[in-house]
N, C-alpha and C positions, 0 to 999 in steps of 0.2 A: 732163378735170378741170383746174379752176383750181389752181394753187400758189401760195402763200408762202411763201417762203425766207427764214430767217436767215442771218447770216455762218455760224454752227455749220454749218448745213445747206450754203450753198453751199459752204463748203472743202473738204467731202468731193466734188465734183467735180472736183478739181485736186491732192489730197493724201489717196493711199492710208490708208484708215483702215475703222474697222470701220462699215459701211454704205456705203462712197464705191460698189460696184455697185448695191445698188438704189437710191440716190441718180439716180445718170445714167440708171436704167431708168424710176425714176418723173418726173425733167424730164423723156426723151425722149418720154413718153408724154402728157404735160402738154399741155392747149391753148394755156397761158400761162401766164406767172411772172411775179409780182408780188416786191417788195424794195421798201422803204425805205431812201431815197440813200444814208444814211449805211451799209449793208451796203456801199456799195462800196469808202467808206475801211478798213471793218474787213478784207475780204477781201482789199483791197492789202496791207494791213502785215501781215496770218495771214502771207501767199503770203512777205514781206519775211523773217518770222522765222522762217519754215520754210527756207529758203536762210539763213540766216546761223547756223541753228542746228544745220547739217548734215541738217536731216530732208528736205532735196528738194538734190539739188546744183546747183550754180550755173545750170546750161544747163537744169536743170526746173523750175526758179525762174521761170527768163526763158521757158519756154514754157507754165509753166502760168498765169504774166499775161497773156500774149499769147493762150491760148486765153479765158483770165475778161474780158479787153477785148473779144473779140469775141463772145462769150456776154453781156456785158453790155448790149451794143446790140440784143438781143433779149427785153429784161426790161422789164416797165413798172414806171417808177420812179416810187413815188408819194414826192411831195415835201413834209413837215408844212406846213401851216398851222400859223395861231397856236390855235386851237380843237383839233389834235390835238396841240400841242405840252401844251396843258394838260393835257390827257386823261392824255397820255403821263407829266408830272410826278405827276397823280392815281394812278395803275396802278404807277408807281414806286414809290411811299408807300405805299403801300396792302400793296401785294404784297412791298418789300422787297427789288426788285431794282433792278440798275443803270441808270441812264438808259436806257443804246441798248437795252436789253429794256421799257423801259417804251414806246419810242420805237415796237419791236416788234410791239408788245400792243397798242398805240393804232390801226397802221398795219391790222393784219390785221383789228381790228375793224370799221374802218371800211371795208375793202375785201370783207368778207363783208356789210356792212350794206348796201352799194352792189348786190352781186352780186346778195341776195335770197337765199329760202330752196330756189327751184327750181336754183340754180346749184352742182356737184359743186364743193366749195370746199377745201381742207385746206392746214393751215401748217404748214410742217415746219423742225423744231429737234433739233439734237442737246444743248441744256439742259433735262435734265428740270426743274429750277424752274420754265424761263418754261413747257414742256409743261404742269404742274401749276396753272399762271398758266392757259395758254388754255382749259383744260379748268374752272376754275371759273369763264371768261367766255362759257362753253358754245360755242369755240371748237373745231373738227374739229382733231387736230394730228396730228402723223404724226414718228415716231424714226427718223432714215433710219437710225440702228445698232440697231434691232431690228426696225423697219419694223413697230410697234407703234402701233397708232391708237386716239384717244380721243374722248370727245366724238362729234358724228353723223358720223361721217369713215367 
C-alpha cells in the first residue's frame, strides 16, 4: 500500500497520541510514503512546540527530530508546481480550509491520479475536515486515531 501523510498523521509517529501505534504499524507496512515539502516545516515546529510545551521533554524533542530527519529521507516528497499551487488555492476556497490543507488535497489528488486506479492508494489525516475534504474528492483516507477508512480505501 501506497501512503500519504499529513503533518496531523506524521506527528503521531514521534508524539504518543491516540493512533501514534497503528500509525507506525500502517508506514511500517507501507510500500511508500508520499508528503508534500511543506509537511516537513509543519512537522519540525509540531516536534518544536511539543518540547517547549512540556508534552515531549527536552532530550524527546531532540530524538524524535532526529528520528523524523531520518525518516524523512525515506519519503518522496512531492514538490507543487504552479498548476497544483492553483488547484491547491481552488480546494482551499471551495472546501474552506486552510492553505497547507488545501496544499494537501491538491498533492494526494495528484499523486492518486499518477498512481492510477490499479495502485492500493490511501491518505492519512488525523483532520477530520480535510478526511471529509478527501472523501468528497473520492479520495481513500485513513484516521490513524480510529484507523477508520473512507472512500475506496
Amino acid at each position: 500500500m501506497i501512503l500519504f501523510l499529513d503533518a496531523s498523521a506524521f506527528i503521531k509517529l514521534y508524539v504518543a497520541e491516540t493512533g501514534s501505534g497503528a500509525m507506525r504499524r500502517t508506514v511500517r507496512n507501507a510500500t511508500a510514503v508520499y508528503a508534500v515539502d511543506l509537511t516537513y516545516v509543519e512537522v519540525c515546529t509540531a516536534l518544536a512546540q511539543a518540547g517547549q510545551a512540556g508534552l515531549l521533554r527536552p532530550k524527546h524533542a531532540e530524538a524524535a527530530k532526529a528520528d523524523f530527519e531520518r525518516d524523512w529521507q525515506c519519503v518522496s516528497v512531492v514538490a507543487p508546481d504552479a498548476a497544483m499551487l492553483r488547484r491547491a488555492a481552488e480546494l482551499a476556497a471551495t472546501d474552506g480550509v486552510r492553505a497547507s490543507a488545501g496544499l494537501n488535497l491538491a498533492a494526494a489528488e495528484a499523486i492518486h491520479r499518477q498512481l492510477g486506479a490499479t495502485v492500493r492508494y490511501v491518505v492519512c489525516t488525523g483532520d477530520p475536515h480535510l478526511a471529509q475534504c478527501l472523501k468528497r474528492l473520492g479520495l481513500p483516507a485513513l484516521d490513524p486515531g480510529t484507523q477508520e477508512r473512507s472512500a475506496s480505501a
